[in-house]
BADO-342060 format. One record per residue (C-alpha): residue number from 1; residue in three letters; chain; x, y, z. Coordinates in Angstrom, 2 decimals, always signed. Layout:
BADO-342060
ATOM, NUM, ala, A, X, Y, Z
...
end
This chain:
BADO-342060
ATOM, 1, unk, A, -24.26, +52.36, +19.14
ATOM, 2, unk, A, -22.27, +49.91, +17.73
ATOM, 3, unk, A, -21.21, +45.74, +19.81
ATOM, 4, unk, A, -25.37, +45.17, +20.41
ATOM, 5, unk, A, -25.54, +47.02, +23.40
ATOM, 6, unk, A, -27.63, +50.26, +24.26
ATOM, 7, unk, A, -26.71, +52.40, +27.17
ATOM, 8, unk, A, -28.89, +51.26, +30.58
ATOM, 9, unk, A, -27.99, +54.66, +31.90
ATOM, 10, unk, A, -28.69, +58.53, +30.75
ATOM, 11, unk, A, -31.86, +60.99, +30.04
ATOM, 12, unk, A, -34.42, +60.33, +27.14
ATOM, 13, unk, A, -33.17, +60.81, +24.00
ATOM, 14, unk, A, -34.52, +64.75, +22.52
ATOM, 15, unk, A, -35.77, +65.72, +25.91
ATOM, 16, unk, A, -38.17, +62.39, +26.21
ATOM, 17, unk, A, -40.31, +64.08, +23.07
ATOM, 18, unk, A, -41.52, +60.79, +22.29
ATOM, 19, unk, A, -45.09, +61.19, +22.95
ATOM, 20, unk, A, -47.23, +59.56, +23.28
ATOM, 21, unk, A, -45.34, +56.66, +24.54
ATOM, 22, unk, A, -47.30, +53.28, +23.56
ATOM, 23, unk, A, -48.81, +50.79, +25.97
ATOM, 24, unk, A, -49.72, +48.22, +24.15
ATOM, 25, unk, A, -51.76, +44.85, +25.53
ATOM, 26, unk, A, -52.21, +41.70, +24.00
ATOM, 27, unk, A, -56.18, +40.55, +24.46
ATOM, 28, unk, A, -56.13, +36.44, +23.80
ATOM, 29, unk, A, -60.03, +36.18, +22.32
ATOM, 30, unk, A, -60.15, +32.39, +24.26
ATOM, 31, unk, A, -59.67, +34.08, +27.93
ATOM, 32, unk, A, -63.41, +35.40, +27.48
ATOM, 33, unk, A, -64.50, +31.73, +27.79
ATOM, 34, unk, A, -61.09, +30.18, +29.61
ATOM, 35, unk, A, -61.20, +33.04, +32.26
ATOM, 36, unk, A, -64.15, +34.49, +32.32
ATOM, 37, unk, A, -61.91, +37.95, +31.11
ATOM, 38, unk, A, -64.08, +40.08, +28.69
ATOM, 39, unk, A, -62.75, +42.98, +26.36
ATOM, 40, unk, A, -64.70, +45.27, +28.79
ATOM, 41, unk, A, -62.44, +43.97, +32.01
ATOM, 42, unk, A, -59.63, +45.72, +30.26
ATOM, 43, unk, A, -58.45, +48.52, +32.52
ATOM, 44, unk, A, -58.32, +50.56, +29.10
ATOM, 45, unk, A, -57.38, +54.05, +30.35
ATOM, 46, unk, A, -54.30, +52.46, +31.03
ATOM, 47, unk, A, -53.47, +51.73, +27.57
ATOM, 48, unk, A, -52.91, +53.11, +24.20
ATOM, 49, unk, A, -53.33, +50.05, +22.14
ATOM, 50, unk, A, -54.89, +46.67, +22.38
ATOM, 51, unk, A, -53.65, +43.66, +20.10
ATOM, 52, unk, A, -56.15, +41.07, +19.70
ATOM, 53, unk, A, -54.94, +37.51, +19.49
ATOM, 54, unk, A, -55.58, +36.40, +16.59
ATOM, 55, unk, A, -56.43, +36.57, +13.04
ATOM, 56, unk, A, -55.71, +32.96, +11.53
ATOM, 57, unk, A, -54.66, +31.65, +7.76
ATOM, 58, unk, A, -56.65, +29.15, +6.26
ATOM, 59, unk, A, -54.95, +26.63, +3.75
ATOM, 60, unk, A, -55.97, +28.56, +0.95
ATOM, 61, unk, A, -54.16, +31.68, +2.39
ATOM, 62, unk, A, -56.96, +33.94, +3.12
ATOM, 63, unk, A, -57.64, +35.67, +6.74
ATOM, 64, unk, A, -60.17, +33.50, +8.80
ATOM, 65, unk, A, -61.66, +34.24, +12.50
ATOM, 66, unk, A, -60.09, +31.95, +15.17
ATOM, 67, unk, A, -63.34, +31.60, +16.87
ATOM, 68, unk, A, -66.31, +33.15, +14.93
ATOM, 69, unk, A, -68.42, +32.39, +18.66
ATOM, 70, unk, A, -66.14, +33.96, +20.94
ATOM, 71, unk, A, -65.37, +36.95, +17.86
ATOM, 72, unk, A, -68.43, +38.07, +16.91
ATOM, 73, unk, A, -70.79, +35.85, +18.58
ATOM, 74, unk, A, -72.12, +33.90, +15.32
ATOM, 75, unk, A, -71.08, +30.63, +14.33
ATOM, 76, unk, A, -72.09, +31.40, +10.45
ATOM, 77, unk, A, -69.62, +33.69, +9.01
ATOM, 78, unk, A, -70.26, +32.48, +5.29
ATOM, 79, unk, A, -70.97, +36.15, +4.16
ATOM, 80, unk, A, -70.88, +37.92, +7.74
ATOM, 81, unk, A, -73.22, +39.45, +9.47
ATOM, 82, unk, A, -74.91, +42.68, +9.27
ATOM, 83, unk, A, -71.92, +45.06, +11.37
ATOM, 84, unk, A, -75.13, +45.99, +13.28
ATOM, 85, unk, A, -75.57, +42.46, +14.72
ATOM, 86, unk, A, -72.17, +42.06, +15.62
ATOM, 87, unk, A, -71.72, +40.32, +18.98
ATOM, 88, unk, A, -68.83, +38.51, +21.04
ATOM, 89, unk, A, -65.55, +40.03, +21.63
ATOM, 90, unk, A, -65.83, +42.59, +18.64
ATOM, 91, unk, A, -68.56, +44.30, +19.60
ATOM, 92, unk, A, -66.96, +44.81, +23.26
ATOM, 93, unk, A, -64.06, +46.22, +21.42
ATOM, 94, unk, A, -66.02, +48.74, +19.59
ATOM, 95, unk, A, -67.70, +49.67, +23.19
ATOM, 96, unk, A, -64.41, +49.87, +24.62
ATOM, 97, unk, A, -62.80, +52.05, +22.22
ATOM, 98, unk, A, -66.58, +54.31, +22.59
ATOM, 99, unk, A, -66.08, +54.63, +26.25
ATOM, 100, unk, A, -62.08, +55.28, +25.91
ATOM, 101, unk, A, -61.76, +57.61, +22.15
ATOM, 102, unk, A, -58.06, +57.32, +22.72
ATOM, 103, unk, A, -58.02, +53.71, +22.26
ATOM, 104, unk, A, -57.14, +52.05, +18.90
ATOM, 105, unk, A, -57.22, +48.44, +18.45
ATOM, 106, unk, A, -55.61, +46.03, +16.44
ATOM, 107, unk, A, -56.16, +42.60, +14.89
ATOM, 108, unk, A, -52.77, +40.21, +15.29
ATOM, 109, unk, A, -52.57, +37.58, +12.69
ATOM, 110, unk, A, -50.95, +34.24, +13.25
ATOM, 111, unk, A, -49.20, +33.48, +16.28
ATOM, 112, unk, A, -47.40, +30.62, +17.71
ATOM, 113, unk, A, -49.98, +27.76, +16.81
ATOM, 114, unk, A, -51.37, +30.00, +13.97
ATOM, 115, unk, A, -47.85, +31.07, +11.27
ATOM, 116, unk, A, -48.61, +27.35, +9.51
ATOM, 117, unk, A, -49.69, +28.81, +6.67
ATOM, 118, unk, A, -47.90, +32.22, +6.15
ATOM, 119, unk, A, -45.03, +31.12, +3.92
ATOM, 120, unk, A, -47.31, +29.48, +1.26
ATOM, 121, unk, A, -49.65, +32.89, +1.75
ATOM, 122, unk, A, -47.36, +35.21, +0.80
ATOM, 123, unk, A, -45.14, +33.18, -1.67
ATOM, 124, unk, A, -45.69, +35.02, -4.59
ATOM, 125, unk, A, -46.64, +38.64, -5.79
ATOM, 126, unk, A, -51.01, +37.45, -6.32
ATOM, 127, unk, A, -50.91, +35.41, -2.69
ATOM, 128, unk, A, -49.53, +37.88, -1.39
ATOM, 129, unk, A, -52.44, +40.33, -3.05
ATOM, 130, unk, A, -55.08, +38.40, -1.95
ATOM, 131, unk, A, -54.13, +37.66, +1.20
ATOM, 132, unk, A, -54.00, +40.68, +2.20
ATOM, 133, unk, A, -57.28, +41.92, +0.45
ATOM, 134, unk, A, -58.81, +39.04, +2.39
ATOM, 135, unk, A, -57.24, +40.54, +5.91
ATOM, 136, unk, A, -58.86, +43.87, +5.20
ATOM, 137, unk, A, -61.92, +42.84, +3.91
ATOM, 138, unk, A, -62.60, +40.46, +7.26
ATOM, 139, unk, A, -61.05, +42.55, +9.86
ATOM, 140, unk, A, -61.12, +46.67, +8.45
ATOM, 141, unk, A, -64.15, +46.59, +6.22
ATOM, 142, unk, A, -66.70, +44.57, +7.11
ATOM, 143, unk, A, -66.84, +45.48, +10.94
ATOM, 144, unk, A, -65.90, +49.07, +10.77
ATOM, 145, unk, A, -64.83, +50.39, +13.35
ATOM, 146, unk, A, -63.55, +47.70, +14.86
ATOM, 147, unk, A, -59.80, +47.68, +14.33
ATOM, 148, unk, A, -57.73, +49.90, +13.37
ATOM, 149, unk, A, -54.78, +48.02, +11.68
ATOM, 150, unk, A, -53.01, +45.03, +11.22
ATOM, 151, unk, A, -50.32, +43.58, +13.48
ATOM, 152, unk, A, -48.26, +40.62, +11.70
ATOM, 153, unk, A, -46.93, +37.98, +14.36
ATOM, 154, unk, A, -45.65, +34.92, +12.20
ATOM, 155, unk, A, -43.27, +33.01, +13.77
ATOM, 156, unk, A, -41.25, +32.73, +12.26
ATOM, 157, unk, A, -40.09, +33.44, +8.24
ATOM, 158, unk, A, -37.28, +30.88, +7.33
ATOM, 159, unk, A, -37.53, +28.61, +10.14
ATOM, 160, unk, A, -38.29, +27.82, +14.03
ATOM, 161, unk, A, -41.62, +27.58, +14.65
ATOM, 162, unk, A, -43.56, +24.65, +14.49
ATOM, 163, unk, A, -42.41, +21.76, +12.71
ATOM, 164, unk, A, -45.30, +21.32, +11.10
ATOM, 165, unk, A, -45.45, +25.02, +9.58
ATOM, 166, unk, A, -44.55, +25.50, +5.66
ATOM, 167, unk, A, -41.34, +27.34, +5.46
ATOM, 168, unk, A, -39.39, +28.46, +2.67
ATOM, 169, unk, A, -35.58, +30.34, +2.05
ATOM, 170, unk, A, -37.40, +33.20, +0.32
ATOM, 171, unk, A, -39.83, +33.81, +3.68
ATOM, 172, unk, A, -36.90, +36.33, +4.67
ATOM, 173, unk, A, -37.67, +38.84, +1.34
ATOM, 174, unk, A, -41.32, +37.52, +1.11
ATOM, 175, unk, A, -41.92, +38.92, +4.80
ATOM, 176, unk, A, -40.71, +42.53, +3.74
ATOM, 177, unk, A, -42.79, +41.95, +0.40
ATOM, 178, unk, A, -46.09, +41.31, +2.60
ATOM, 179, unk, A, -45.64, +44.40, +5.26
ATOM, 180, unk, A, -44.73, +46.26, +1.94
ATOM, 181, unk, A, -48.41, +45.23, +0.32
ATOM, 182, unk, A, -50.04, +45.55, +3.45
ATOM, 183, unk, A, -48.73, +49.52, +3.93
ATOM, 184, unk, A, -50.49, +50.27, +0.08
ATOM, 185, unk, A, -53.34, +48.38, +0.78
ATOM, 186, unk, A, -53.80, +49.77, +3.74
ATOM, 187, unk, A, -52.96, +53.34, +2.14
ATOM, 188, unk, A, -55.50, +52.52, -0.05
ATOM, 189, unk, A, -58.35, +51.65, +2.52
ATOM, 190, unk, A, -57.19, +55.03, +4.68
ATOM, 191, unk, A, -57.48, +57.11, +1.37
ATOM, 192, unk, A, -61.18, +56.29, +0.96
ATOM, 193, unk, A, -61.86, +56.34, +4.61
ATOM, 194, unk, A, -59.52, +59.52, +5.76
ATOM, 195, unk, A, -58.15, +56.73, +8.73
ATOM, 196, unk, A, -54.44, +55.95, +8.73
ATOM, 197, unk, A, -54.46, +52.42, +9.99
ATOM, 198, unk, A, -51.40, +50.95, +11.90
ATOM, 199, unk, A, -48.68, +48.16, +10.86
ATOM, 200, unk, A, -47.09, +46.65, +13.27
ATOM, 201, unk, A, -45.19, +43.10, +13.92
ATOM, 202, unk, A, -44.31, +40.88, +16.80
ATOM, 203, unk, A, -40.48, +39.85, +16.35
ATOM, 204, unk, A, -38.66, +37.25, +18.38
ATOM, 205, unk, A, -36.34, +38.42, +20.67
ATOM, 206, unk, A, -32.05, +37.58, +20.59
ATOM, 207, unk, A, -30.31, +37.70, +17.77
ATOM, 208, unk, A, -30.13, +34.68, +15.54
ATOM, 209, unk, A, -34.08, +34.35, +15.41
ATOM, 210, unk, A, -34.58, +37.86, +14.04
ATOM, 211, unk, A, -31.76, +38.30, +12.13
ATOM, 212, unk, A, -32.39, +35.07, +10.08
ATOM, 213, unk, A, -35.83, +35.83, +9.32
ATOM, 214, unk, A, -36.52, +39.32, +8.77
ATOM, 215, unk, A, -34.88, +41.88, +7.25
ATOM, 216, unk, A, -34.89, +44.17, +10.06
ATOM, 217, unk, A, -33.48, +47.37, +8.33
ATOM, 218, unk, A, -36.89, +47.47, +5.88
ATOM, 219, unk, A, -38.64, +46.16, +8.53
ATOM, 220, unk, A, -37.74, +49.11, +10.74
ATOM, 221, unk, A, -38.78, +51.54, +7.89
ATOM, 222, unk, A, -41.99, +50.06, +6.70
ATOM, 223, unk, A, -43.79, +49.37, +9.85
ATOM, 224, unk, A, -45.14, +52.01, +12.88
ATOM, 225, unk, A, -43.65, +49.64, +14.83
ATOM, 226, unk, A, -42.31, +46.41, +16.16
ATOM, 227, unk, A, -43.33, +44.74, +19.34
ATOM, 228, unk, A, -39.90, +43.09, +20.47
ATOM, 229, unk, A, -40.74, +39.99, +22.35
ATOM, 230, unk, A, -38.54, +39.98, +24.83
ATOM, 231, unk, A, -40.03, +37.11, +27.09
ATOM, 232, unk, A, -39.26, +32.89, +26.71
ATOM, 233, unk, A, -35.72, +33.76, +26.56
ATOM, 234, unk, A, -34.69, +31.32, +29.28
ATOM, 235, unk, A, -32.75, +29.08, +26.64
ATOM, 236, unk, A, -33.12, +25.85, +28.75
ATOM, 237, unk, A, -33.82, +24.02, +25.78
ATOM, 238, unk, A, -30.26, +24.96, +24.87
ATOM, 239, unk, A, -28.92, +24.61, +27.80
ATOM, 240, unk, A, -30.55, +22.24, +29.80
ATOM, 241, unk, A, -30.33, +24.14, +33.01
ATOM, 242, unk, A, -32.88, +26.77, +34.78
ATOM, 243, unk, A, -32.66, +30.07, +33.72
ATOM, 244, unk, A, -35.14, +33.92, +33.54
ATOM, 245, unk, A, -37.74, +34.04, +31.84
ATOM, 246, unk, A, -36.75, +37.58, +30.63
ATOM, 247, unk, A, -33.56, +38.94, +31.96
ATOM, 248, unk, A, -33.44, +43.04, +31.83
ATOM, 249, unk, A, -29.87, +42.46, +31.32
ATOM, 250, unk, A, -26.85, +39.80, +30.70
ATOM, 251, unk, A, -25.72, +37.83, +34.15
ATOM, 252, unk, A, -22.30, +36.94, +33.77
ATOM, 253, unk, A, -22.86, +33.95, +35.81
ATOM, 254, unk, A, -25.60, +32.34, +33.10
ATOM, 255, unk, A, -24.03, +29.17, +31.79
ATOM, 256, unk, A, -25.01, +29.53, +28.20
ATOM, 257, unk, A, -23.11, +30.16, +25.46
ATOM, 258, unk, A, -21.61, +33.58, +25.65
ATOM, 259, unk, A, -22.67, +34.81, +22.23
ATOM, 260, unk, A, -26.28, +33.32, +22.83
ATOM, 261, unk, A, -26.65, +34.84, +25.86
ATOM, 262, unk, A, -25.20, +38.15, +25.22
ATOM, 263, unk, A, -28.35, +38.72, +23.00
ATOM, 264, unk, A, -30.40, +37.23, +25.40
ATOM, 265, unk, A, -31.77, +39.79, +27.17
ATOM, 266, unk, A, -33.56, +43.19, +27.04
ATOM, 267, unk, A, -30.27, +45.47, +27.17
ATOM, 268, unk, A, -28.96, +42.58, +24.36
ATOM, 269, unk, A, -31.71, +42.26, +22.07
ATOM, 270, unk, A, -32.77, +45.90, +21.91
ATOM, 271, unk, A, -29.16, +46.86, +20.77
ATOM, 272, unk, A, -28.85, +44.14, +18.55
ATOM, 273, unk, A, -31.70, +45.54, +17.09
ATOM, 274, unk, A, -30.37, +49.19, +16.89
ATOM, 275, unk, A, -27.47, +47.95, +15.29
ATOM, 276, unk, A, -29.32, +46.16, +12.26
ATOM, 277, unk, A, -30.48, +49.57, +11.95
ATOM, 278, unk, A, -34.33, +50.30, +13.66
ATOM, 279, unk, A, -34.71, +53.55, +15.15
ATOM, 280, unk, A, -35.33, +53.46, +18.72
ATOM, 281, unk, A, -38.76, +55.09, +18.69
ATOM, 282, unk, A, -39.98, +51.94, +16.20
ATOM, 283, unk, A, -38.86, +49.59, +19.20
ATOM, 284, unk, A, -41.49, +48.88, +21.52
ATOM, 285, unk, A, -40.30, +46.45, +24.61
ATOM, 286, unk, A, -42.08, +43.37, +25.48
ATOM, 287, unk, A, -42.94, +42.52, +28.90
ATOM, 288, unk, A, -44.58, +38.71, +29.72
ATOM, 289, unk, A, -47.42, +38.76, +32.24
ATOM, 290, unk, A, -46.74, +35.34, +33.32
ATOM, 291, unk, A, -43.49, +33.15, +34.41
ATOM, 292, unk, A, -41.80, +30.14, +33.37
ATOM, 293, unk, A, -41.07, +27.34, +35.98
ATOM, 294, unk, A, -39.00, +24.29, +36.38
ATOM, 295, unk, A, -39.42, +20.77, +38.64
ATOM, 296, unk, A, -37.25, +18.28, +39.76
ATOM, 297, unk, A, -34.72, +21.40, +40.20
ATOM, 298, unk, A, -32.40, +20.95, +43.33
ATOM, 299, unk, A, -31.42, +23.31, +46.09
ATOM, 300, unk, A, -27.80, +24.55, +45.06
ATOM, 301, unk, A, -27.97, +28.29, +44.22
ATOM, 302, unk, A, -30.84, +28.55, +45.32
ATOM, 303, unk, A, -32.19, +26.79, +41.94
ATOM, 304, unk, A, -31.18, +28.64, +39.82
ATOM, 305, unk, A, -28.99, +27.29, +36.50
ATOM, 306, unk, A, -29.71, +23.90, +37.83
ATOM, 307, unk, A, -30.70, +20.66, +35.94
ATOM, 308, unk, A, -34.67, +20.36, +35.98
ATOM, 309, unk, A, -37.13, +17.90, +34.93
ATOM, 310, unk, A, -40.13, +19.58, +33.70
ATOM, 311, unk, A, -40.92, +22.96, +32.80
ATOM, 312, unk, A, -44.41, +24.76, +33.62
ATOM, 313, unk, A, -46.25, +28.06, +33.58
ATOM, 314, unk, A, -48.07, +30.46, +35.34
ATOM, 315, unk, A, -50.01, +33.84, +35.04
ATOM, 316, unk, A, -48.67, +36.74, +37.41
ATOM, 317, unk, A, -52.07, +36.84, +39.27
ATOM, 318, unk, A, -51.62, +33.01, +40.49
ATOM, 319, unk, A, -47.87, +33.38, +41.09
ATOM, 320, unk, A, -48.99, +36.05, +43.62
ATOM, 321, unk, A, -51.79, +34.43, +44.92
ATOM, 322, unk, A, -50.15, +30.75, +45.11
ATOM, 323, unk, A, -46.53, +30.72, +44.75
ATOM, 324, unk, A, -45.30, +34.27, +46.14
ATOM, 325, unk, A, -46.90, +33.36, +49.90
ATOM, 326, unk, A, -45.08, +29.76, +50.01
ATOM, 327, unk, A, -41.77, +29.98, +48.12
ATOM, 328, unk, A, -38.49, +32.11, +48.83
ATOM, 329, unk, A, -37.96, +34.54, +47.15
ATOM, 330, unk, A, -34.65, +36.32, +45.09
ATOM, 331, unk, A, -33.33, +39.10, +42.90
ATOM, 332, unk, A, -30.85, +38.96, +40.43
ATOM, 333, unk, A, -28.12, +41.69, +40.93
ATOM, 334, unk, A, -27.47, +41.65, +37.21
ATOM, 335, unk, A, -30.68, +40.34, +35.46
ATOM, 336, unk, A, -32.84, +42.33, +37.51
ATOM, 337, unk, A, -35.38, +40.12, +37.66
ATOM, 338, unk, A, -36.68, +38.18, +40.51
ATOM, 339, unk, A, -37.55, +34.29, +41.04
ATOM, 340, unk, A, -38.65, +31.64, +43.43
ATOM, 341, unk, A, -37.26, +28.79, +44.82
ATOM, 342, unk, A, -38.94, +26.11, +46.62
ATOM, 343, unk, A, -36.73, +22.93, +47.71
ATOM, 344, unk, A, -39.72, +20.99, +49.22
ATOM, 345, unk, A, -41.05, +20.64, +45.76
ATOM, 346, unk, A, -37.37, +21.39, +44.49
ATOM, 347, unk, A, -39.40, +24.27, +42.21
ATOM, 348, unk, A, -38.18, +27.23, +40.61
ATOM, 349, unk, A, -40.41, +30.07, +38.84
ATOM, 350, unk, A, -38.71, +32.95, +36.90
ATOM, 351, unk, A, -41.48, +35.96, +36.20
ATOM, 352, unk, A, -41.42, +39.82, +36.58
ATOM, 353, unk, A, -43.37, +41.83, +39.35
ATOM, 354, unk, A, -43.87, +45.37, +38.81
ATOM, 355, unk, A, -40.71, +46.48, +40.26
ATOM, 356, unk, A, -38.70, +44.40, +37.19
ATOM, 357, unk, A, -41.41, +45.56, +34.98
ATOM, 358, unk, A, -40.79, +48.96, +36.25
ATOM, 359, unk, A, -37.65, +48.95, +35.71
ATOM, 360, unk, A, -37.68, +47.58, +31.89
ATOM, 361, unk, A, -40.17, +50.82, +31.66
ATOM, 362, unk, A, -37.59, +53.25, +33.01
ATOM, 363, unk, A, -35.04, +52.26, +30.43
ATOM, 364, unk, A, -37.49, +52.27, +27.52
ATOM, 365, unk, A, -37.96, +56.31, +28.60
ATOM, 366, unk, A, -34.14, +56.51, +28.95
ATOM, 367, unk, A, -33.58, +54.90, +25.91
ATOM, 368, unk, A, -36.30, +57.20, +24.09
ATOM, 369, unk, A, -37.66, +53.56, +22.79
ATOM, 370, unk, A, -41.20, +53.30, +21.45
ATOM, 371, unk, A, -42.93, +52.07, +24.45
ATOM, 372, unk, A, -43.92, +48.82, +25.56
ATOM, 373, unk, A, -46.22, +46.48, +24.68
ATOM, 374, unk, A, -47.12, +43.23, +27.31
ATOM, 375, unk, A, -48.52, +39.70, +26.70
ATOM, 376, unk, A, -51.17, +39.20, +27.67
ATOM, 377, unk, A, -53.75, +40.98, +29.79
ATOM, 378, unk, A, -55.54, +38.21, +31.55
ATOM, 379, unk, A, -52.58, +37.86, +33.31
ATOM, 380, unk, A, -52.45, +40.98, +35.52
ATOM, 381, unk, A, -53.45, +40.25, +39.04
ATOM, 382, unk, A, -57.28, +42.08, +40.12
ATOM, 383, unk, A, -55.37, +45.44, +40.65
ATOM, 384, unk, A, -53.60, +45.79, +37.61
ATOM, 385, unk, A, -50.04, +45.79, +39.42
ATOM, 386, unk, A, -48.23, +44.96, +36.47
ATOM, 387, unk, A, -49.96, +47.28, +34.09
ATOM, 388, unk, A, -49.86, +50.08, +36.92
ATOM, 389, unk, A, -46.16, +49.52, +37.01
ATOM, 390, unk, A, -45.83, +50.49, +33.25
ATOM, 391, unk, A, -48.89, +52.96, +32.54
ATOM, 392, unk, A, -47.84, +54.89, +35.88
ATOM, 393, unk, A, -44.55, +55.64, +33.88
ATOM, 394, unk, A, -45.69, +56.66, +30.33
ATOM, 395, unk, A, -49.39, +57.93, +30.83
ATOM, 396, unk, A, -48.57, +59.48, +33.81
end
């Protein structure tokens, strides 16, 4: 399909053979301590995957835990612990994945506050090497059964994360280089084991972000998968104004810049990404558990593309609880997404429910995409609405 766009409309591609369709949830490790939500409060029969967030990068380029306490319940991982002893989120994992045998599990390395160090860790052919011997060693080998692959989310190659992350022109080719070592090391690993373990990456959604900094055609060959994160596309830094958190589709009434915004969105990204050249089956959809707000937003349109002040957050579970009972609420025609407006407190909150969520779910099975993967579980209200609203649809 060629102008970035994929059909909204039509019957899954090859009969909806696809099988099984992947639903894939982020796990944050820190929400055992920050919200009291364990590995083993993970509504797991509803899944296919879980994506634990995340394996870091120390300044010497090798795989470190991001909290050895809340990981594996021991402060002292000098030489690791017996896999016997293991404790803290791991271990709940490995219970998890006993009481559900369907389940596979994944470690994600880097993530927003954690890609500092991925451009100097994979700038040559031996960093590169190493650091990917040191991923497997920490995360495949010395806790079997544990994971069972590697998901790569550095944000990004090139440029546009932090300012403080290394970046380099080479990250573009040095990013294919790494998710080609990590499929023969991996190989390797599954060849003495007799596992094939996953690959997968987290890419930005839009255009410019991924296009710039990956090469999405090898990309698209190399991994199982990439989990398309289609969520914080509001652009308000761009364009000052309020806007969705993650639009199913373009509104024609969104002030940013046309070409920007064309790509903005679900529909937009996902065919952008078709026409770099990933088959649809590689493209899993991201959905965000959570909205993005705005303050100091006044009343025309019922706040929405208005100047704000300052931008917030919430999970799903406290927008229902908090937000949903006090604040008007409005669909997009177009975007298909709903929001809330608020002029007492002149507030506006952009997030999905599970009829927008729904909907995103229907055209990934129309589509004949590769499922869809959601960040991040803690956010679900107590009845799993959200997750319902996708797991209802592919693991029916």
């Amino acid at each position: 399909m060629g102008n970035g766009s994929v059909s909204t409309t039509g019957s899954a591609r090859d009969g909806g053979q696809f099988q099984p369709r992947r639903v894939i949830g982020y796990y944050a490790g820190w929400t055992r301590k920050t919200k009291n939500f364990t590995p083993l409060d993970i509504p797991a029969d509803k899944l296919t995957h879980i994506n634990y967030a995340f394996g870091l990068i120390d300044e010497d380029g090798r795989a470190i835990l991001q909290n050895a306490e809340a990981d594996i319940g021991n402060s002292d991982v000098v030489d690791g612990p017996d896999p016997g002893s293991l404790l803290g989120n791991f271990d709940q994992l490995r219970l998890l994945k006993e009481q559900h045998p369907h389940l596979q599990t994944m470690i994600s390395m880097g993530g927003w506050t954690g890609s500092g160090h991925f451009s100097d860790a994979v700038a040559t052919d031996v960093k590169r090497r190493e650091f990917v011997a040191s991923c497997i060693d920490l995360f495949l080998s010395r806790w079997p059964g544990v994971f069972d692959g590697i998901d790569i989310d550095w944000e990004y190659p090139v440029c546009c994360g932090l300012p403080e992350n290394s970046y380099r022109p080479e990250d573009r080719r040095n990013c294919t280089l790494l998710f080609e070592e990590l499929r023969r090391q991996l190989d390797d690993l599954g060849a003495a084991t007799g596992q094939r373990y996953l690959l997968t990456a987290a890419i930005p959604a839009g255009r410019e972000i991924p296009v710039t900094s990956f090469e999405l055609p090898e990309c698209g060959q190399i991994l199982d998968w990439i989990n398309v994160m289609t969520y914080d596309m509001t652009g308000s830094q761009r364009s000052g104004v309020t806007n969705f958190n993650a639009p199913f589709a373009e509104s024609s009434a969104d002030p940013s810049d046309p070409d920007w915004k064309h790509f903005s969105s679900v529909v937009g990204t996902i065919g952008s990404f078709v026409d770099e050249g990933v088959p649809h089956d590689k493209l899993v959809v991201g959905v965000p558990f959570y909205g993005r707000g705005f303050t100091g937003v006044p009343a025309a349109n019922d706040g929405l593309y208005q100047p704000f002040t300052e931008m917030m957050s919430a999970d799903y579970h406290t927008i229902k609880a908090d937000y949903l009972p006090k604040f008007r609420r409005f669909r997009h025609p177009e975007a298909d997404v709903p929001w809330l407006y608020d002029a007492e407190s002149g507030t506006m909150l952009s997030y999905d429910d599970p009829e927008s969520i729904g909907r995103k779910t229907d055209y990934v099975i129309a589509e004949g995409l590769g499922g869809v993967m959601l960040w991040e579980l803690s956010g679900d209200d107590k009845e799993s609405s959200l997750l319902t609203a996708i797991s209802s649809r592919l693991r029916p």
